[in-house]
C-alpha distance (Angstrom), angle and dihedral (degrees) to the residues before:
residue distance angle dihedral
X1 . . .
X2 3.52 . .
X3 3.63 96.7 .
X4 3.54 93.4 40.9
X5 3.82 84.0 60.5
X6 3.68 99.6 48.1
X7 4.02 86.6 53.3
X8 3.38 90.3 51.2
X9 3.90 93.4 52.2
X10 3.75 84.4 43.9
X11 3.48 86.6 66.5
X12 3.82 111.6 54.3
X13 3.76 82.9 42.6
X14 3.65 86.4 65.2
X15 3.70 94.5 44.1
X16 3.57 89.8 46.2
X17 3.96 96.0 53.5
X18 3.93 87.5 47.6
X19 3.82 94.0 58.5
X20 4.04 87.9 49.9
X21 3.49 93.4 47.4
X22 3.63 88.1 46.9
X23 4.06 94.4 55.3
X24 3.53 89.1 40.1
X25 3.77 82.8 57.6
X26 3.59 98.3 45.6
X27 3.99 86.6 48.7
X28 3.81 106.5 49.6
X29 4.20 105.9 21.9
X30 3.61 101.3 109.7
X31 3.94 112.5 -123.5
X32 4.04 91.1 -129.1
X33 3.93 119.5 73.7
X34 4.38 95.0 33.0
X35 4.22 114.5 124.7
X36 3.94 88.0 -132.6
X37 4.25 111.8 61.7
X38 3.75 81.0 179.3
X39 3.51 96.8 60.0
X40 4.27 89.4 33.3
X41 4.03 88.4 60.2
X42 4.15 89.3 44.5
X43 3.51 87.0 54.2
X44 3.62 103.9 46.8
X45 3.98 90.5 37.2
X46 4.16 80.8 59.1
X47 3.40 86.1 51.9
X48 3.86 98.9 51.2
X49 3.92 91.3 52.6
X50 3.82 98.5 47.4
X51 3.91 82.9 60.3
X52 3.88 88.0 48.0
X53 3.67 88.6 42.2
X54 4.57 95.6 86.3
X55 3.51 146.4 114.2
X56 3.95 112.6 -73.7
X57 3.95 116.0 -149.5
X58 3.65 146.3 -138.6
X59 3.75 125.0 179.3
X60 3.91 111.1 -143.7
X61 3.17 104.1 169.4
X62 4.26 126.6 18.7
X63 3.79 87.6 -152.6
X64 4.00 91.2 -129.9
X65 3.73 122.0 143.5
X66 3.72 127.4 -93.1
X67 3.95 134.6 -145.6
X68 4.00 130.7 -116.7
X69 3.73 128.8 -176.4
X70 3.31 134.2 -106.8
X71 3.98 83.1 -80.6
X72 3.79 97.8 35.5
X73 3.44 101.5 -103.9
X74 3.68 100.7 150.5
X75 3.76 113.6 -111.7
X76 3.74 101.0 -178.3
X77 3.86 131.1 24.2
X78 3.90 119.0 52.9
X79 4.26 124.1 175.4
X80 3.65 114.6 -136.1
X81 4.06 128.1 165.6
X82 4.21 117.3 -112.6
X83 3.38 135.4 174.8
X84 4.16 117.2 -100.8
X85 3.32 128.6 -159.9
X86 3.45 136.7 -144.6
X87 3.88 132.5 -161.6
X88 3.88 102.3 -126.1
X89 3.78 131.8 150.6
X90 3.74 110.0 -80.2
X91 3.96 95.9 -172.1
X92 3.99 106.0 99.3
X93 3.95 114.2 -172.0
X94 4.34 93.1 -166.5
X95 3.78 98.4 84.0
X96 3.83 84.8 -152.5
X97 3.65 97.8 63.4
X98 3.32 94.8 33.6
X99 4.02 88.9 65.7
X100 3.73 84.6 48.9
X101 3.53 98.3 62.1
X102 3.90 95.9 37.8
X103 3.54 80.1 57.2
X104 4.14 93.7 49.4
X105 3.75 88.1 46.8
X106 3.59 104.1 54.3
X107 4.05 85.2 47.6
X108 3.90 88.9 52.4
X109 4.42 90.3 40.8
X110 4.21 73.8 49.5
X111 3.75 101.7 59.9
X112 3.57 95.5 30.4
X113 4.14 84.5 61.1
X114 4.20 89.0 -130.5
X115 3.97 126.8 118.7
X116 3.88 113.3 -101.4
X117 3.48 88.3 -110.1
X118 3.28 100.6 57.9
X119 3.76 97.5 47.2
X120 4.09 91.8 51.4
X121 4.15 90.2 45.0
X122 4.03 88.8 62.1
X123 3.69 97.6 35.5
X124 4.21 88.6 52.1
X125 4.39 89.9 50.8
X126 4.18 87.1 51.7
X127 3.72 101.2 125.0
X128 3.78 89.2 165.7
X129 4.21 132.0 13.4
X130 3.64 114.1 -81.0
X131 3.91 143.0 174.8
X132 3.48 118.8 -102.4
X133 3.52 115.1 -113.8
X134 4.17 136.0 -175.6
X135 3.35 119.2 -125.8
X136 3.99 119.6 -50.3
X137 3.67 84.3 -24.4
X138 4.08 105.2 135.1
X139 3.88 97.5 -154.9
X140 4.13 122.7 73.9
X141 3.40 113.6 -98.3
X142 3.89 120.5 -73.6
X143 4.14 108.5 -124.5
X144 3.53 110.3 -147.0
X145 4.59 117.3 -141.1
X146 4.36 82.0 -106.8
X147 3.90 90.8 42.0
X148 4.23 86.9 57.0
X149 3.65 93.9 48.0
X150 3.79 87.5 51.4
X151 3.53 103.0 51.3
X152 3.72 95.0 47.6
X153 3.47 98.4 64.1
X154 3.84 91.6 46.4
X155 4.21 81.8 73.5
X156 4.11 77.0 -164.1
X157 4.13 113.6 169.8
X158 3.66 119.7 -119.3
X159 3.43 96.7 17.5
X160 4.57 121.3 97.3
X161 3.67 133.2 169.6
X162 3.31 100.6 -131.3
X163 3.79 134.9 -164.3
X164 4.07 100.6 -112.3
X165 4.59 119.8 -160.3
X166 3.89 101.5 -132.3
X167 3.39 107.1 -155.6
X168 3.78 97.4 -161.8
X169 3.89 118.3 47.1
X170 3.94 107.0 -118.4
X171 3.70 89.0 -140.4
X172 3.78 101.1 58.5
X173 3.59 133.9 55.3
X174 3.94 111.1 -113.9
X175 4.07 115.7 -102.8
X176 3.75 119.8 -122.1
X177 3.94 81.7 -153.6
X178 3.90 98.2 66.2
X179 3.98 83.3 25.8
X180 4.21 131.5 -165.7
X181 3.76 132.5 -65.0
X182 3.78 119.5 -136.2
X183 4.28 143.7 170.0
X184 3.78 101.4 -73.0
X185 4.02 106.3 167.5
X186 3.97 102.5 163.0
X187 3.70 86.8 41.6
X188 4.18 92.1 56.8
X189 3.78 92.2 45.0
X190 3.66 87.7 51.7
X191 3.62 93.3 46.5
X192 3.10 113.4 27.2
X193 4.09 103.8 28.1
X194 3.83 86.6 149.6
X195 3.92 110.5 52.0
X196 3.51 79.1 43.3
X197 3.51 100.5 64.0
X198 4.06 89.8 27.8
X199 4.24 76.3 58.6
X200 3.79 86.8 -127.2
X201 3.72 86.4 120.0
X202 3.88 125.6 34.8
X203 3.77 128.9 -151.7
X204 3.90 95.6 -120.2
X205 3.56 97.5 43.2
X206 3.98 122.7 118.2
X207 3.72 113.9 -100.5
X208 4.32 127.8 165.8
X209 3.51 119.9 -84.2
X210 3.60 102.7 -174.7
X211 4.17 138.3 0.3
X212 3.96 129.4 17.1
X213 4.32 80.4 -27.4
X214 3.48 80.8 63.1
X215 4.00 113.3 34.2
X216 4.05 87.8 39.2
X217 3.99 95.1 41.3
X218 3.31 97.0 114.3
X219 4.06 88.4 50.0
X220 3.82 90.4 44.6
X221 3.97 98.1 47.3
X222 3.98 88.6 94.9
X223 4.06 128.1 -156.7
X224 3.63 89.0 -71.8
X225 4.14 146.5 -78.5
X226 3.38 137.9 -50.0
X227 3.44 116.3 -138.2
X228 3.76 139.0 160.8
X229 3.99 127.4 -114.0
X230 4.01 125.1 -142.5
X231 4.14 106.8 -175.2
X232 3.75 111.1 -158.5
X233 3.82 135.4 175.4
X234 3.46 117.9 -117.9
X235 3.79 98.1 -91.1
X236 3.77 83.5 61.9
X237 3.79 95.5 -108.1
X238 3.99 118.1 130.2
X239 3.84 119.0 -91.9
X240 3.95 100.0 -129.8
X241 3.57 117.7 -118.8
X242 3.68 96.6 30.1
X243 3.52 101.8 66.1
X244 3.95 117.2 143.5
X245 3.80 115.3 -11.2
X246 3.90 120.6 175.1
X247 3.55 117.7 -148.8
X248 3.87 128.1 -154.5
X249 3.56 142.6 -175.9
X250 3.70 101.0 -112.0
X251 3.38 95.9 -150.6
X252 4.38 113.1 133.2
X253 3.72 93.3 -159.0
X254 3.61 101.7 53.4
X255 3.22 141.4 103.9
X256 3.62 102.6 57.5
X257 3.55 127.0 -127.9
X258 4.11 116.6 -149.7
X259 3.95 112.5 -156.3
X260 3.78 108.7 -153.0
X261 3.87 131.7 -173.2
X262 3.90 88.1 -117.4
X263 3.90 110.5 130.3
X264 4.22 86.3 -151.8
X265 3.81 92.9 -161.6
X266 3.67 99.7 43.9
X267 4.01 89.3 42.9
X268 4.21 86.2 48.0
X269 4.17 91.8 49.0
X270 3.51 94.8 51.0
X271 3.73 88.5 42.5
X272 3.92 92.8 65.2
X273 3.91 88.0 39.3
X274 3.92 90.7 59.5
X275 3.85 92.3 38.5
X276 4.13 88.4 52.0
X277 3.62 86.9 54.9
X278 2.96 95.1 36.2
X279 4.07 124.4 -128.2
X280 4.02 100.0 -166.3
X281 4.10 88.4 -179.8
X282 4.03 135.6 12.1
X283 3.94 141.9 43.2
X284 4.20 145.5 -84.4
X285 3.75 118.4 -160.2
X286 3.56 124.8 -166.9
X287 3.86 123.6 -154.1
X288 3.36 142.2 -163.5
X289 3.85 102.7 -127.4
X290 3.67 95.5 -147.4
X291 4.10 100.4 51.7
X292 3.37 104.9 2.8
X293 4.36 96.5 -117.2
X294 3.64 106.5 166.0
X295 4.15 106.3 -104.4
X296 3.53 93.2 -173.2
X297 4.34 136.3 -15.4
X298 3.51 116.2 -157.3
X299 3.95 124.6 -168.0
X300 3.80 124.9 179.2
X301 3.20 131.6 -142.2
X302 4.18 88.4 60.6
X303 2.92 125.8 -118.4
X304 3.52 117.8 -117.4
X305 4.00 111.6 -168.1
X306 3.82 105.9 177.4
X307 3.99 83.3 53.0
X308 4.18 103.8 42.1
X309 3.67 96.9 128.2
X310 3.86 88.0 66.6
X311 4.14 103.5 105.9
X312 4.36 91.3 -99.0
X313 3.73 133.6 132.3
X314 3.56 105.7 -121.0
X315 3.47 107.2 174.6
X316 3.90 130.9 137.5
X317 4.10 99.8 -100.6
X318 3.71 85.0 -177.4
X319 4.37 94.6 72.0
X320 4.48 84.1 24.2
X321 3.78 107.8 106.0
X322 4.13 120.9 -128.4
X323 3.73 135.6 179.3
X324 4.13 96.1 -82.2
X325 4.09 96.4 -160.1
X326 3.74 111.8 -167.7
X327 3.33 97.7 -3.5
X328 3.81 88.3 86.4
X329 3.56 87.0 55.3
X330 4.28 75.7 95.2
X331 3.72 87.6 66.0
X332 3.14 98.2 36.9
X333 4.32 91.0 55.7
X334 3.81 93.2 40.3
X335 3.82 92.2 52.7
X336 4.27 92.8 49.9
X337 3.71 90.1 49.4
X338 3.69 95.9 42.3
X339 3.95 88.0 52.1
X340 3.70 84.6 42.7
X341 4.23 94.8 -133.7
X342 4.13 87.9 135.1
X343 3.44 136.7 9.3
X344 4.17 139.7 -160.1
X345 3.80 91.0 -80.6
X346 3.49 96.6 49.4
X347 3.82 111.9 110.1
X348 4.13 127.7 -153.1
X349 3.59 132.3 -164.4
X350 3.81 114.8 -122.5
X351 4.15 117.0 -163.8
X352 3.38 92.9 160.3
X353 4.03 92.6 -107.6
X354 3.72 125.9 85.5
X355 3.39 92.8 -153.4
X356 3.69 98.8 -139.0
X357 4.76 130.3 40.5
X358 3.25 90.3 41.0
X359 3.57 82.0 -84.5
X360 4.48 119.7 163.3
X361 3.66 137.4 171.3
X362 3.80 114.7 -109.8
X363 4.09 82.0 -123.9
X364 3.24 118.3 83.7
X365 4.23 109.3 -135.1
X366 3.97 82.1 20.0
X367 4.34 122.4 -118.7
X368 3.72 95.1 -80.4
X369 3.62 117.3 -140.0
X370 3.73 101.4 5.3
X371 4.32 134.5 171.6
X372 3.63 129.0 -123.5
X373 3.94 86.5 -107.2
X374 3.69 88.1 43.5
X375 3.89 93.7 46.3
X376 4.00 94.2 60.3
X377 3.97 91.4 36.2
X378 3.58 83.4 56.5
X379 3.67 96.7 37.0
X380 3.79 97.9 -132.9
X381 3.54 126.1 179.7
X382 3.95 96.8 -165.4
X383 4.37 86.6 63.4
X384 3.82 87.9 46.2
X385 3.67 102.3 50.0
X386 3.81 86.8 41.0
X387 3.75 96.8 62.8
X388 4.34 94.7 34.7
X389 3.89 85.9 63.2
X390 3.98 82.8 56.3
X391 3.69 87.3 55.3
X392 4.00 136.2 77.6
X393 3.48 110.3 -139.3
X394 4.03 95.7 -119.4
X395 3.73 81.5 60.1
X396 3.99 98.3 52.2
X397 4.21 78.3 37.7
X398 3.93 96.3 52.9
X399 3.79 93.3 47.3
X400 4.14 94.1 40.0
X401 4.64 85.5 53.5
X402 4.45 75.7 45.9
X403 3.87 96.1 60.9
X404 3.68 89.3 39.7
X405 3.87 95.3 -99.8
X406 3.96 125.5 149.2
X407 3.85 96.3 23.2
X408 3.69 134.9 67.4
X409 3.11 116.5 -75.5
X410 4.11 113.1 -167.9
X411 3.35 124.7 92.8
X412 3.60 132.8 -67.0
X413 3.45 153.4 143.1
X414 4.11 124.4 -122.7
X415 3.46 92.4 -164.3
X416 4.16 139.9 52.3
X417 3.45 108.1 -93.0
X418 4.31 138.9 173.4
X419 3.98 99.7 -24.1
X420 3.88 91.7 -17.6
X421 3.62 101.9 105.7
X422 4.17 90.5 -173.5
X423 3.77 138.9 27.0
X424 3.88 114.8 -57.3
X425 3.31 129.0 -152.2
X426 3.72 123.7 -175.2
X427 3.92 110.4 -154.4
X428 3.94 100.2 33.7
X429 3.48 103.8 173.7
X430 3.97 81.4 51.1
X431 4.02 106.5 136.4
X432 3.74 121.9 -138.4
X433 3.31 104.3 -141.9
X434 4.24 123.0 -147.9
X435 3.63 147.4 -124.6
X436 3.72 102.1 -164.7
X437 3.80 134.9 10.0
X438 4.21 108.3 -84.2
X439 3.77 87.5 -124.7
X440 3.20 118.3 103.7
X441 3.74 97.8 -151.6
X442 4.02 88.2 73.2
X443 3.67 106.8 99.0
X444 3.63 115.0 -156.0
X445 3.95 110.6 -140.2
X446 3.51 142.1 163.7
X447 3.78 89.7 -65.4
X448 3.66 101.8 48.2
X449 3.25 96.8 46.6
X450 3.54 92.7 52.5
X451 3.49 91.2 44.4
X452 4.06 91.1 49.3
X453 4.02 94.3 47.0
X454 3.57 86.8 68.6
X455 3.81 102.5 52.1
X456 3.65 100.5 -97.1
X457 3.67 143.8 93.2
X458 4.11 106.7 48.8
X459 3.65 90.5 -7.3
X460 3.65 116.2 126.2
X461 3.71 130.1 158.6
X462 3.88 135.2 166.9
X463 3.59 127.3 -122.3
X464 4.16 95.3 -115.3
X465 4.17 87.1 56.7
X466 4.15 91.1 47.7
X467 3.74 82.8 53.9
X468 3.80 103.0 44.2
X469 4.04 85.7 39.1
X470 3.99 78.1 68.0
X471 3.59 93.4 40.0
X472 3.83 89.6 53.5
X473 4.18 92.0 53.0
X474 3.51 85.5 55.0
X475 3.15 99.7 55.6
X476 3.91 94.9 47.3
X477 4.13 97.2 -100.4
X478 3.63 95.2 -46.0
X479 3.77 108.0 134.7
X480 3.96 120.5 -140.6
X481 3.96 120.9 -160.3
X482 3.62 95.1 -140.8
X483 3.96 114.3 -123.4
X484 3.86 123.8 -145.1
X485 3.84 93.5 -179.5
X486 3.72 131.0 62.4
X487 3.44 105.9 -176.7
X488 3.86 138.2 -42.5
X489 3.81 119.8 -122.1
X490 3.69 134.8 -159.4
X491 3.83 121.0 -113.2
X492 3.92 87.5 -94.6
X493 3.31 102.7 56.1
X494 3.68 99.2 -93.5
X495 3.65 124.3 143.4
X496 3.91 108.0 -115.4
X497 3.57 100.9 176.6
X498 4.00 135.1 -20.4
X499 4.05 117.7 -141.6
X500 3.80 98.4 -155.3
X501 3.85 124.6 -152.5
X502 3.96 109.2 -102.2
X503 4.26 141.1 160.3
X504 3.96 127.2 -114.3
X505 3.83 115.1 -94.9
X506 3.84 107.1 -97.1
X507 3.67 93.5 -133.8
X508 4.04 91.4 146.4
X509 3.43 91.1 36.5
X510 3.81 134.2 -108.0
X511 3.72 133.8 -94.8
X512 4.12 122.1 -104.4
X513 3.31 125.1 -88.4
X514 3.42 88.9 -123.2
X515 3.59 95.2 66.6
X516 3.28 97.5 47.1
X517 3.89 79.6 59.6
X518 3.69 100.4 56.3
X519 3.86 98.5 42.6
X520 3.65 80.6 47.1
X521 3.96 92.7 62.4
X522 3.64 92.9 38.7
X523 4.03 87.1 58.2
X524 3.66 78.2 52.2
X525 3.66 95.0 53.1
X526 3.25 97.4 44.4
X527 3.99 103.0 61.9
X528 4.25 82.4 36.3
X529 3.71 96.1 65.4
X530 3.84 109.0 -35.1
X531 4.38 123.3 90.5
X532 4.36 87.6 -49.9
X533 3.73 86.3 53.8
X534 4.34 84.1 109.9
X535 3.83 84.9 66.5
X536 3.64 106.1 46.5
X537 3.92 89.9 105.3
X538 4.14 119.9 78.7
X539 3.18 144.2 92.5
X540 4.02 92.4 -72.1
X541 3.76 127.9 41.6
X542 3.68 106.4 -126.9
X543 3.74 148.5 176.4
X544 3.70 139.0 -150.9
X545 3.33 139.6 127.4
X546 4.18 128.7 -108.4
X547 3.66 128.1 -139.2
X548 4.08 138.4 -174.4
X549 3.40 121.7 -167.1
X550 3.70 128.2 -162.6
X551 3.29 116.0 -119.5
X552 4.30 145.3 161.7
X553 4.19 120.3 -144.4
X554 3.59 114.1 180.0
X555 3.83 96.4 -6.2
X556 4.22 91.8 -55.2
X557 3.62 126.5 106.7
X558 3.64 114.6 -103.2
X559 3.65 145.9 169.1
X560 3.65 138.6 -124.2
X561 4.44 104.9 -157.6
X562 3.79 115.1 -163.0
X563 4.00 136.7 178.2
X564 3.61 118.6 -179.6
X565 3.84 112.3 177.0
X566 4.07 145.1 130.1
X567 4.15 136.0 -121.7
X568 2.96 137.4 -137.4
X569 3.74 82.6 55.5
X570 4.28 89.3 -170.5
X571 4.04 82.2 43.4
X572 3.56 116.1 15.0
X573 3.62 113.3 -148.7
X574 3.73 103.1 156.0
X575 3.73 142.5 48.2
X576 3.77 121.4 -148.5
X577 4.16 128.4 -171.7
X578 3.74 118.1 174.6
X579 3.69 119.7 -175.3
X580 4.14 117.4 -175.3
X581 3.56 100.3 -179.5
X582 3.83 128.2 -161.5
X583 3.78 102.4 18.1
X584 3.74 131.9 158.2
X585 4.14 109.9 -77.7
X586 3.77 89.3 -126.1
X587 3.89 97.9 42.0
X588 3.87 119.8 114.9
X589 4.19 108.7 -104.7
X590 3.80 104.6 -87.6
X591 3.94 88.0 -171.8
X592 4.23 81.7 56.4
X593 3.71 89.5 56.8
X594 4.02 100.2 37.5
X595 3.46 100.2 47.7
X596 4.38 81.2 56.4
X597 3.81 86.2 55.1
X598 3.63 102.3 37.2
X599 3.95 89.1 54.6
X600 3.71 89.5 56.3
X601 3.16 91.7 51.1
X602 3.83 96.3 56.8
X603 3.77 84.8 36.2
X604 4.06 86.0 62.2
X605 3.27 104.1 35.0
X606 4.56 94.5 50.5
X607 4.11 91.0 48.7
């Protein structure tokens, strides 16, 4: 028995080696140099469709990390159902089923609203799976609950409804702040040389471009897609049994989830109310009073991310800096009574002329005899240039790096920290803004600093720093680096890392509480019966301060309008910047008038 057993086993071994050495065969005989051509074409036709025979592909889902607000709603990342196809042999032989599947396809041509012919002409030229999309429309097809039912009684071959990752919510307008992703191949063999040739990382894959997509990417990349696998033969006909398998990473604490400061809906209302308006170019910022987290960050023109190869500027006007005008008239103040050259009492004579720089009051006849309260209420230039000629410039530059001006301002970190194994910084395309040219051949006389108390000349300054420069009155010279992310959470729920709220260093020092007071009550002044007085009406008292600067785009005069200001003005709890950039020079202040409605927005939308 037992011998009869091992021949036996002998046996299929041998039959077993033959049909390896036969495939083996097949595989590596050259075609060239056999007796039979027939039978040297048969094999290497064999071979050409067992390297057509393979798995065919269709990412789903990249796997990379989405944002919430500050109350989870989800700003990016929505699930929807499209339509997939798959490249599969169309050419039927059984006359019966091939009736059956005309029949399915003119149903699907149907409820996809395209002839027949045109819906069997793409499928045919499928080299690889692909979403169905309409027209020049850059997103996969959206299936409607009807459209499901539909297609799943057609039981048609090669074609799925599919469960599709939607990066950008269909409901909401994109966000310059958290920004796009995009192809970027030199940039990932630059960058990432390593996962690349690990094959962590692939050439064609998504990665950020620009915001938190882009500061965070290598947080956001994820463990990997999830796609879904067709097998066919190589005639393009399904291998049965395989069918449609979906493959996932498998890994619980991915994707990640980024918790920002955003309040979505508020940032979305006064979206549409700027849009109404409209605001064709510039910024509004809304901060929290207290800490400075970014409520909301507003940048016009939109950003459009599925359409970014269309010839638009799409940067982040919010961390871009502008010519402020008047509105570093606040600087301007706190450095003169920090340096103690004039004080509240101190009175100036206003004709409307300086008298020397070219230099004029925006009022015609001038204010007379006018107070340092007055002079800022009132917005005139003749008080301002008065009390910069009192000043050096490294005092009007030591108390602009106080307030947080002429550096970046977000948040960031200049060491590793938690899983951050370098410095982070939040907003990277985040602008620092200036006082004075950084050569040191610039000499800064009577006339520039005249010219630079006022917001002009060199001057520049970004919409985020006139709002934290508020924040930072309010809370008595203390500056905040304001944060746009709370903390970033693995797909579980488990806290990966918390960003908390904190104030710049005061290594140069920080200005008096006192000051802070008195520019405080000028703001005050200023929408009470000074150049905000059109805005002292809403549901919120308020104060601020406006600005125009003088500037030239393209060869024409322009100007740059600005209000940066707080509400409640008894209890502040918000701070507001508006920026409407480029405007007419004779046009009324847009920023004057939207940072009134944007207020009462907030002021509705918090009772």
């Amino acid at each position: 028995m037992k011998r009869r057993m091992a021949v036996i086993g002998l046996l299929f071994l041998l039959i077993l080696s033959g049909f390896i050495a036969r495939l083996a065969w097949l595989q590596l005989t050259p075609g060239y140099g056999q007796k039979n051509a027939a039978a040297a074409m048969s094999r290497s036709s064999w071979k050409r469709m067992s390297v057509m025979q393979r798995e065919r592909n269709l990412v789903l889902d990249s796997g990379r990390g989405d944002f919430v607000d500050r109350y989870n709603k989800p700003i990016t990342g929505e699930t929807y159902y499209t339509l997939a196809l798959f490249p599969v042999n169309m050419d039927i032989r059984d006359p019966e089923q091939a009736r059956i599947r005309k029949q399915a396809v003119r149903k699907l041509a149907g409820m996809l609203r395209v002839s027949e012919e045109e819906l069997v002409s793409r499928w045919k030229q499928l080299r690889e799976p692909t979403f169905w999309h309409h027209g020049k429309d850059k997103l996969p097809y959206r299936l409607t609950e009807k459209e499901l039912e539909e297609l799943a009684e057609l039981h048609l071959n090669g074609v799925r409804a599919l469960p599709y990752r939607n990066r950008y919510l269909a409901a909401f307008a994109a966000k310059q702040a958290i920004g796009y992703i995009s192809q970027h191949p030199e940039h990932l063999e630059m960058a990432y040389s390593k996962e690349l040739e690990s094959g962590k990382r692939k050439k064609n894959e998504l990665i950020g471009g620009s915001g938190l997509e882009k500061s965070l990417d290598d947080y956001l990349h994820g463990a990997g897609a999830t796609s879904v696998s067709y097998f066919t033969d190589g005639r393009k006909g399904p291998l049965l049994g395989l069918n449609y398998r979906i493959t996932e990473p498998g890994n619980p604490y991915y994707p990640l989830q980024v918790q920002t400061t955003l309040d979505l809906e508020l940032q979305n209302r006064i979206e549409a109310y700027i849009d109404a308006k409209p605001l064709k170019e510039g910024a509004v910022v809304v901060l929290d009073a207290h800490n400075g987290d970014i409520v909301a960050m507003i940048s016009r023109p939109q950003m459009e991310p599925l359409h970014l190869d269309d010839d638009k500027e799409w940067a982040n006007h919010a961390i871009q800096a502008a010519v402020p005008g008047s509105i570093f008239k606040l600087v301007t103040e706190a450095a003169a009574l920090e340096a103690g050259v004039t004080n509240e009492k101190e009175r100036f004579t206003c004709t409307g002329e300086y008298g020397k720089y070219g230099l004029s009051c925006w009022k015609e006849g001038g204010h007379g005899t006018i107070s340092l309260r007055e002079g800022l209420a009132q917005s005139c230039n003749i008080v301002f240039a008065t009390i910069a000629e009192r000043l050096t410039a490294q005092q009007l530059q030591r108390t602009a790096a106080a307030l947080g001006i002429g550096k970046q301002a977000g948040w960031h970190s200049e060491r590793s920290f938690g899983p951050f194994h370098h410095p982070l910084r939040l907003l990277g395309e985040e602008e620092a803004g200036r006082l004075f040219p950084a050569s040191a051949a610039v000499k800064t006389d009577g006339g520039v600093m005249a010219q630079s108390a006022i917001g002009q000349r060199d001057v520049l300054m970004t919409p985020l720093q006139a709002a934290n420069l508020v924040v930072t009155l309010l809370n008595h010279g203390r500056v905040m680096e304001p944060r746009l992310v709370k903390e970033i959470r693995y797909a579980n729920g488990q806290r990966m890392v918390s960003l908390p709220a904190k104030s710049v260093a005061a290594k140069g020092g920080r200005i008096r509480p006192a000051t802070a007071h008195k520019l405080l009550r000028g703001m005050e002044a200023v929408v009470d019966h000074g150049t905000g007085r059109s805005i002292r009406r809403g549901l919120w008292a308020v104060a601020g301060k406006s600005g125009t600067a003088e500037i030239t785009k393209a060869g024409a005069p322009r100007v740059n309008q600005w209000f940066t200001g707080y509400g409640p003005a008894k209890k502040p709890r918000y701070v507001v910047a508006v920026l409407a950039e480029n405007r007419p020079p004779e046009s009324s202040n847009q920023a004057t008038e939207l940072f009134r409605g944007v207020m009462d927005i907030i002021a509705l939308y918090t009772r």
